[in-house]
C-alpha positions in Angstrom: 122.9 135.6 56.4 126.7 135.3 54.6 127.1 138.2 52.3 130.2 139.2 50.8 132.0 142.9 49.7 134.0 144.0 46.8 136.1 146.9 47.9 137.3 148.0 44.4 140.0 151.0 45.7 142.0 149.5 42.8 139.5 148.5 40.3 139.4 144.6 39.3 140.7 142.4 37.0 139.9 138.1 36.6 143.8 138.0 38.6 142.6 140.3 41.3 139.5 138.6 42.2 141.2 135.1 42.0 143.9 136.1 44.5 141.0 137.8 47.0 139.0 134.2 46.8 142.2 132.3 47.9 143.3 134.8 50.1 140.2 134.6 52.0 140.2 130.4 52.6 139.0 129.2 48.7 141.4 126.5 47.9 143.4 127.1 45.2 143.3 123.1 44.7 140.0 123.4 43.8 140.1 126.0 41.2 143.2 124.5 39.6 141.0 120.9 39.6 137.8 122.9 37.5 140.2 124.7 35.3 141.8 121.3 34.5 138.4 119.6 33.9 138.2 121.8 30.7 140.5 120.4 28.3 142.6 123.5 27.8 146.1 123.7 26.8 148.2 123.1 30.0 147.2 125.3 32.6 148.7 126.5 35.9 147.5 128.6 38.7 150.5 129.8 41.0 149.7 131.6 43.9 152.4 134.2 45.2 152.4 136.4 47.9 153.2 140.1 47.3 153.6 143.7 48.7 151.3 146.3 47.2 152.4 149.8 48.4 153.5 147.9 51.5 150.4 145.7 52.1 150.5 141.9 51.8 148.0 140.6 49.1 147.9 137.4 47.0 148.8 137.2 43.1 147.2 134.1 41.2 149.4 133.8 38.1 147.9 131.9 35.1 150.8 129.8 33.8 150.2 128.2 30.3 151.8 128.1 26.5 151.6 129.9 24.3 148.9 130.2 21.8 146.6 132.2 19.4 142.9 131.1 18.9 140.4 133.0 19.1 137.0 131.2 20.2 133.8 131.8 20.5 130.7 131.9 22.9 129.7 128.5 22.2 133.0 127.1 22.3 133.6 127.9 25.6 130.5 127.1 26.9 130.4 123.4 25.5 133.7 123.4 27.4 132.1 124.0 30.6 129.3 122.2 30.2 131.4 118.5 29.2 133.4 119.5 32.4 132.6 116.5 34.7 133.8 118.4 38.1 132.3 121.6 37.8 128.8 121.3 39.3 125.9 122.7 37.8 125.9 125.9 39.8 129.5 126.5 39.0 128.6 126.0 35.0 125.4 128.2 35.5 127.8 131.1 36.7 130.6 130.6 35.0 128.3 130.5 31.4 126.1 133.4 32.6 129.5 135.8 33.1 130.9 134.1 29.7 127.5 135.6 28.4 127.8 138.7 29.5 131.2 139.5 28.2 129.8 138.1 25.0 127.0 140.7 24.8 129.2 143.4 25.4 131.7 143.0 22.9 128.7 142.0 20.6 127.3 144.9 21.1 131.0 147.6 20.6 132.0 145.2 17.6 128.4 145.7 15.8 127.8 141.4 14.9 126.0 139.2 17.1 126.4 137.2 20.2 127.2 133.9 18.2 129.3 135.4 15.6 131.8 137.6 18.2 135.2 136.7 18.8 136.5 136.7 22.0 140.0 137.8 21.2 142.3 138.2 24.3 139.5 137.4 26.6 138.7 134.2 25.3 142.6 133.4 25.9 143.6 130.3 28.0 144.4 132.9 31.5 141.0 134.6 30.8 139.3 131.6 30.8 140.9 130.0 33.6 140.0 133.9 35.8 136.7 133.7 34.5 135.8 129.5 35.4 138.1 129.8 38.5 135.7 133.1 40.0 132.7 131.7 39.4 133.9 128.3 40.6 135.5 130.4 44.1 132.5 132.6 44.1 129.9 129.6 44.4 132.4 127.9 47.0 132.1 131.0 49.0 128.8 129.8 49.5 127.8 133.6 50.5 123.4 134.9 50.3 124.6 138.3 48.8 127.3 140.3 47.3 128.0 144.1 47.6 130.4 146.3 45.8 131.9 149.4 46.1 131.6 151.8 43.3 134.1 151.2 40.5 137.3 153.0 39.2 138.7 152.4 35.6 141.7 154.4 35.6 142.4 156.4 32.9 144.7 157.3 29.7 145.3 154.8 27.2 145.7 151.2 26.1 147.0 149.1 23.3 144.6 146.3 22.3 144.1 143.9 19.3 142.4 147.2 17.7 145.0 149.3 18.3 144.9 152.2 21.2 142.0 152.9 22.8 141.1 155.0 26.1 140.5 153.9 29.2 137.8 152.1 30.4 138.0 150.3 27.1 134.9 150.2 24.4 133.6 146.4 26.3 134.5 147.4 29.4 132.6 150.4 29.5 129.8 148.8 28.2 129.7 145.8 30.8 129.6 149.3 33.2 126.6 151.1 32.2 124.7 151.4 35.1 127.1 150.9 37.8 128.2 153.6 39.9 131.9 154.3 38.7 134.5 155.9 41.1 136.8 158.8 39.7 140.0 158.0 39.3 143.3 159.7 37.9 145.5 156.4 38.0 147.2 156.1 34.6 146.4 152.6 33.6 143.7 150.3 33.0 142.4 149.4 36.6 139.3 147.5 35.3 139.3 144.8 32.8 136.6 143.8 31.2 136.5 140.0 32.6 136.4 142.0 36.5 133.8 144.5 35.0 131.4 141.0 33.6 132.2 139.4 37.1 131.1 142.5 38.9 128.0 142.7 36.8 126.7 139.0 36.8 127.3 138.3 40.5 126.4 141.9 42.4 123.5 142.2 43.9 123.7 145.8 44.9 126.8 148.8 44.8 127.4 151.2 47.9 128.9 151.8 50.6 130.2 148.3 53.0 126.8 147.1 54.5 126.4 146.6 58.1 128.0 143.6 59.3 129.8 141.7 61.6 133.1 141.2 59.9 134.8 137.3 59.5 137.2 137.6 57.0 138.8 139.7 54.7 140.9 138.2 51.4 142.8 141.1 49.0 144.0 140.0 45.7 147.2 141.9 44.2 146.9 143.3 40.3 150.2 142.4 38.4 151.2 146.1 38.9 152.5 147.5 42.0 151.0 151.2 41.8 152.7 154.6 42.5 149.5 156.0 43.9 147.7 153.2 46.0 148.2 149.9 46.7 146.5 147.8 43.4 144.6 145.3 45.4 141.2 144.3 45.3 139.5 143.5 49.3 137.2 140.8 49.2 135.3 141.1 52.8 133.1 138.6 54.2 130.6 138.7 57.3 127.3 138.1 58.8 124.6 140.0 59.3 121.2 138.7 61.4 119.0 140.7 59.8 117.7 139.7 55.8 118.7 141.9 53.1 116.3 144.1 51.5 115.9 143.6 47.7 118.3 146.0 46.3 118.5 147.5 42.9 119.1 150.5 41.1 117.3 152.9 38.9 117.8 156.1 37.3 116.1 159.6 39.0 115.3 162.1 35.9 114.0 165.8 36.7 113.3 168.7 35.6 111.6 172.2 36.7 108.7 173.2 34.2 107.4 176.7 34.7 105.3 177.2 30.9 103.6 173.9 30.7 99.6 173.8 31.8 98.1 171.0 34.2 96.6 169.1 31.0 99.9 168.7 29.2 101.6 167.8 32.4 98.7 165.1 32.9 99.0 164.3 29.8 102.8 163.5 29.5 102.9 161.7 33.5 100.4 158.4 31.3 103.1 158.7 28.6 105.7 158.4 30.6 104.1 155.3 32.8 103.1 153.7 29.3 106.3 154.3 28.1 107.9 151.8 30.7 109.1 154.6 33.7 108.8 152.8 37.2 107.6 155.9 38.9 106.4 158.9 38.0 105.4 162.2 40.0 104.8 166.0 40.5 105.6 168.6 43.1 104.5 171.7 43.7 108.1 174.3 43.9 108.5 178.1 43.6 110.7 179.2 40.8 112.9 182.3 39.8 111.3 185.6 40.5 108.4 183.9 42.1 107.0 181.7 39.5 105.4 178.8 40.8 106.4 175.7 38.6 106.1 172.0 38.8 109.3 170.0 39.8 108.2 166.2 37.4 110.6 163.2 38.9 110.5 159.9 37.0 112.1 156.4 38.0 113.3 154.3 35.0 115.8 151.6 34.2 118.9 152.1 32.1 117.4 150.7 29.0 114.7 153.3 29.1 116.4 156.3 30.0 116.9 157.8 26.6 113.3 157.1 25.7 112.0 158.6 28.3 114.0 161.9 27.9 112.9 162.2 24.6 109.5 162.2 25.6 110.1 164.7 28.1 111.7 167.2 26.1 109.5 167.0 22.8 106.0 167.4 25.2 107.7 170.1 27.7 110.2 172.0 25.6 112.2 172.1 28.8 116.3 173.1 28.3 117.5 170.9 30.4 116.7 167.3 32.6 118.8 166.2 35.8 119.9 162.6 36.0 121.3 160.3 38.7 121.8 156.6 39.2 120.0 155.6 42.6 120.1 152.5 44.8 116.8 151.7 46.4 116.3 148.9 48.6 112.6 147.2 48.5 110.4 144.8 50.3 110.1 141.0 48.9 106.2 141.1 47.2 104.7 138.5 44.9 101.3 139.1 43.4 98.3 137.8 45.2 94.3 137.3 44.7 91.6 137.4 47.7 88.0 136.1 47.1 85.2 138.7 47.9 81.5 138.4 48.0 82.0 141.3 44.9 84.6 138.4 43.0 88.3 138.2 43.3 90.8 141.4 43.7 94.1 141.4 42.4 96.9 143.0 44.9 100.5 142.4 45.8 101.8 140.8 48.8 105.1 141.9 51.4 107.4 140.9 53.4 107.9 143.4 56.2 111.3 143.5 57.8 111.2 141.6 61.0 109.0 138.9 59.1 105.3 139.6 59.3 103.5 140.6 55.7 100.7 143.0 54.0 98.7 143.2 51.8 97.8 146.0 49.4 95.1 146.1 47.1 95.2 147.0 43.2 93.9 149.9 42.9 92.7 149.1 39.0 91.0 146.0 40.4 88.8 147.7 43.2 87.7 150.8 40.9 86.5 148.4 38.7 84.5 146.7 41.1 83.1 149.7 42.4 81.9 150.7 39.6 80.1 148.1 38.5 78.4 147.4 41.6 77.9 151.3 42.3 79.8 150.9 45.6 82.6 153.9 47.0 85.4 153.0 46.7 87.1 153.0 50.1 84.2 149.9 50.8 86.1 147.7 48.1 89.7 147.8 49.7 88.0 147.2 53.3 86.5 144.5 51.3 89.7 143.1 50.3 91.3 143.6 53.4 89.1 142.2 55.3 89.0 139.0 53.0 92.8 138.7 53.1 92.9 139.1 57.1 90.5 136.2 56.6 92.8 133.8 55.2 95.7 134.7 58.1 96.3 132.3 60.8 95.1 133.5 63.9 97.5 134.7 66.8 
């Protein structure tokens, strides 16, 4: 398996990921050929090769005239889709990042995805960053991508607004979720083209993955940094063994000492109705020898702030603990088995080293038992047993 890793010491920008592609084997040929394909006013990518704090890294330069529209979502994407050398893949990617973008600055500007105006990011060197990753990216030709977590930078920047602070409103918006990396650099290390890049094409952020390294490709920023060197390490390698399913999810606890058993019942089903992945209870030992109950929930981003309502208005606790967490998971689809007692729902897996299992729903067999007066450990044998049945034999 091919998988590839963003080392963002630096942050990233559109430049800074062009220059890592190149640098490690893209041919700049190629992306100069899809950028062309768009109908743009002249554009040209120049590759130069720089010192950053003393290291060698690759700038891509986005040559072009001058100009001042402002497009929109659909404007560009009916641009990429007419483009007779990009392939479908490379239009799939390109449009989906385009998208993104879109939805952020839909979302700090208050109007809708159709109605937003790109401003400087729908210029002519934002476009060609944005077509030329996603046409490098797909070239790469890698199964997964990492990323290291992500600096911004910080202090101030002028935009078409006026002066903002750093990360800027869509770039911090195209970041919610992903693990950011404190910096003190004065400047604007992440742009919001590198932050919808990041976002669209990562599968998972963390530390460099185990791997047997094959190439590595750093792509300069336009500054040359007092502090580090402003590059951006695209690393590529192989690793034998399949990547787990990575993603991330938000941990949210909190230690209740004044709430009975009922009430805690009663708010774990609102919680799992209200949308929370995971939701649990452990026994701990409190202050002056209280014993209290330690409640853990697993959400997504979107229903974090729903969920902590919840938890405060039922509870009345003071205070809940958050962190963003990467889990990895086993590949499962859902699966049926055929039973003398009817069919029972359950989820299939895909172990590690290849084999699978297969776990009954625990919904399904209850029901089951109960109408056919059964306990319930028979029913999962029964399941079991009828999945085993449909394995080839060894």
């Amino acid at each position: 398996m091919k998988i590839a890793y963003f080392d963002c010491l630096s942050g990233i920008s559109g430049d800074m990921t062009l220059g890592a592609l190149v640098d490690s084997g893209v041919e700049l040929a190629a992306l100069q050929a899809a950028i062309d394909s768009l109908g743009l006013t002249p554009v040209r990518l120049v590759a130069e090769e720089v010192r950053r704090r003393g290291f060698r890294a690759l700038h891509i330069r986005v040559e072009h005239e001058p100009e001042k529209a402002h497009r929109h979502l659909h404007h560009i994407t009916e641009r990429i889709d007419a483009s007779s050398v990009l392939t479908p893949a490379q239009k799939d990617l390109a449009k989906r990042i385009f998208t993104c973008l879109g939805e952020a600055e839909a979302k700090v500007h208050g109007t809708t995805l159709r109605k937003v105006h790109f401003h400087e990011v729908g210029a002519v060197d934002s476009i060609a960053d944005i077509v030329g990753s996603a046409v490098g990216l797909t070239l790469l030709g890698v199964d997964r991508i990492y990323a290291s977590p992500v600096p911004t930078g910080s202090g101030y920047i002028e935009i078409e607004h006026g002066r903002v602070s750093v990360p800027a409103p869509a770039t911090a918006e195209l970041l919610k979720g992903i693990p950011l990396a404190e910096s003190q650099v004065p400047c604007e290390l992440t742009t919001p083209t590198g932050a919808a890049i990041l976002r669209t094409v990562v599968d998972a952020f963390g530390p460099l993955p185990a791997m047997t390294l094959t190439t590595i490709g750093l792509g300069a920023g336009s500054r040359d940094l007092a502090e580090q060197p402003n590059v951006l390490r695209l690393m590529l390698g192989e690793t034998l063994q399949p990547a787990p399913v990575s993603d991330q999810v938000w941990v949210l606890e909190t230690n209740l000492d004044q709430t009975s058993g009922e009430l805690v019942g009663h708010l774990v089903a609102q919680l799992l109705e209200a949308g929370a992945l995971d939701v649990y209870t452990t026994a701990i030992q409190m202050k002056k020898g209280r014993p209290g109950v330690l409640l853990t929930v697993l959400a997504q981003v979107d229903q974090v702030a729903r969920l902590e309502k919840l938890i405060f208005r039922e509870t009345g606790t003071l205070g809940i603990r958050r962190w963003l967490a990467s889990r990895h998971k086993l590949e499962r689809r859902p699966l049926t088995v055929e039973t003398t007692l009817g069919p029972i729902a359950g989820k299939l897996a895909v172990l590690p080293e290849g084999g699978i299992s297969f776990a009954p729903e625990y919904e399904a067999c209850r029901q089951l038992a109960l109408q056919h007066q059964l306990p319930l450990r028979e029913v999962y044998e029964l399941a079991r047993r009828a999945f085993e049945a449909t394995q080839p034999k060894a």
